[in-house]
Structures are given as structure tokens and as C-alpha cells.
C-alpha positions in Angstrom: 7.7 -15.4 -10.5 3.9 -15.8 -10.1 2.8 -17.9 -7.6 -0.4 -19.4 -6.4 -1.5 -18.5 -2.9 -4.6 -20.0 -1.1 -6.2 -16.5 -1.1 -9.0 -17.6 2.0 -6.2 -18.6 4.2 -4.1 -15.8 3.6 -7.6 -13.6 4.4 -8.0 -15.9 7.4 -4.6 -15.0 9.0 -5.0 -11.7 8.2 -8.2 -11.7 10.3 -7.0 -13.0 12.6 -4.0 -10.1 13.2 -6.4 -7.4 12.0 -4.4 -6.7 8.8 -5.9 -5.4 5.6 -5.5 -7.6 2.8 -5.3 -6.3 -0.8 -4.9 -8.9 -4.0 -4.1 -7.3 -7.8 -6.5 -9.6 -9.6 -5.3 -8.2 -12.7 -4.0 -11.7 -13.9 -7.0 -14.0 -13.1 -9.5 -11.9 -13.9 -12.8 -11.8 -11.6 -14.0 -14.5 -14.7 -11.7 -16.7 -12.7 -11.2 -15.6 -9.5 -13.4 -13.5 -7.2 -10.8 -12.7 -4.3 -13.8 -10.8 -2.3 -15.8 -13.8 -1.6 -12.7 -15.7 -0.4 -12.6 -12.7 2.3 -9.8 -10.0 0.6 -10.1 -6.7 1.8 -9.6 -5.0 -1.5 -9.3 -6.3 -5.2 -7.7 -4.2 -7.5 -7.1 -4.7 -11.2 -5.1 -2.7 -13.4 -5.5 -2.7 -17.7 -3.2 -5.1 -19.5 -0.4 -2.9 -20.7 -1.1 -3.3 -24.4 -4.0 -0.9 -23.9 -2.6 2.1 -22.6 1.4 1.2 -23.1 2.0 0.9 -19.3 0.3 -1.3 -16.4 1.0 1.3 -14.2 -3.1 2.5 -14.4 -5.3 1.2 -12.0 -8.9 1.4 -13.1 -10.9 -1.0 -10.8 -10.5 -0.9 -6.9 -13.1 -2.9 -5.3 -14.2 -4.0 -1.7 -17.3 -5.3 0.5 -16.2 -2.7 3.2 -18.7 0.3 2.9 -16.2 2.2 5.6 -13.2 1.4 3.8 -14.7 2.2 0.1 -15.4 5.6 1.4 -11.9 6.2 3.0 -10.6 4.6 -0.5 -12.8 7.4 -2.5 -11.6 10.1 -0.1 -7.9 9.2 -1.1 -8.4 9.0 -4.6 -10.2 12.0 -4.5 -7.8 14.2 -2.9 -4.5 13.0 -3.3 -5.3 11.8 -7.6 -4.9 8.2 -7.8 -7.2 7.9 -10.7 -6.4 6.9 -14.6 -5.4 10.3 -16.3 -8.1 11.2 -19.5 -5.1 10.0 -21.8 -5.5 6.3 -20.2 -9.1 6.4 -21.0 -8.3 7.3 -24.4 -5.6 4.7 -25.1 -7.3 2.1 -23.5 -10.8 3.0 -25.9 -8.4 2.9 -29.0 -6.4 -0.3 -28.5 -10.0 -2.2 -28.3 -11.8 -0.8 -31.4 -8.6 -1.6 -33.1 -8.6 -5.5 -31.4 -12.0 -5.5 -32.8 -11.3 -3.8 -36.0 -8.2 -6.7 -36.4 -10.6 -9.5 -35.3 -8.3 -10.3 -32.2 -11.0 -10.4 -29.8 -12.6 -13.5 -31.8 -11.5 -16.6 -30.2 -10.9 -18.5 -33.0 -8.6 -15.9 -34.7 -6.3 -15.7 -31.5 -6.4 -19.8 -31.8 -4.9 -19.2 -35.5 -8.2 -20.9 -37.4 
């Protein structure tokens, strides 16, 4: 179901035809991947679902575009599109309990 895709070509094309590209960098992290300086549009990333019980939050929207980031804050300003207080709250708790547990220590997730 996942699939690689040559992200600066797919930015090229899209240049090319004047579409906006947008990439969810959720999966590769920007620790792997930085999908702005390959030309993207827009990076978004959402929380992995284990911190607030859903994936449907999306808590980092990103872009080089100082036009665009303003019509991006205009939307998310009037129409809501924002993580609700209870996201914040789940996502705080799930990582002081990983830390609490130890999971966030590589060598516990690698069983040592």
C-alpha cells in the first residue's frame, strides 16, 4: 500500500502544470525526509495514532511559500482545522507514559 515516489520529480511536473503539491510526511519523518527542499508545496505531518487514539489530527503544516502560509493560517483560522485541546492532552500523556515505561530508549524497544 505505501509506495515510494521520486518526490522532486513529482514537484517538477507539478511545476510545470502549476499544480500545488502537498506530501503527509508523517511516515518518514523530516529526520528522513525533508519533502520542502525537494520542491513540495506543503508538508504536513499528523501524530502517530497511539498518542491521541486517532491519526485523524494534524499538528504540523509546513511550506516555503510566505503567500500560501498566510492563506493556510487564514483557513485554519476561520474555518477550525486545528488539533482540539483534548489532542494536546492525549498526545502530552501518551509520551510521559513512553518515558515513564522506558519505551523511548532505543535499546528497550530493541528488547536488550
Amino acid at each position: 500500500m505505501l509506495k515510494l515516489i521520486d518526490l522532486a520529480r513529482v514537484a517538477e511536473v507539478a511545476r510545470q502544470r502549476k499544480i500545488l503539491t502537498v506530501c503527509d510526511n508523517t511516515f518518514m519523518t523530516p529526520f528522513f525526509q525533508k519533502p520542502l527542499e525537494l520542491g513540495i508545496d506543503v508538508v504536513v505531518h499528523s501524530p502517530p495514532s497511539i498518542s491521541t487514539g486517532t491519526a485523524t489530527a494534524w499538528w504540523i503544516c509546513r511550506t516555503s511559500d510566505q503567500a500560501l502560509a498566510e492563506r493556510i493560517y487564514f483557513l485554519q483560522n476561520a474555518v477550525g482545522g486545528v488539533p482540539s485541546p483534548m489532542d494536546h492532552f492525549s498526545s502530552c500523556v501518551a509520551s510521559d507514559v513512553a518515558r515513564a515505561d522506558g519505551a523511548s530508549r532505543p535499546e528497550r524497544v530493541q528488547g536488550r
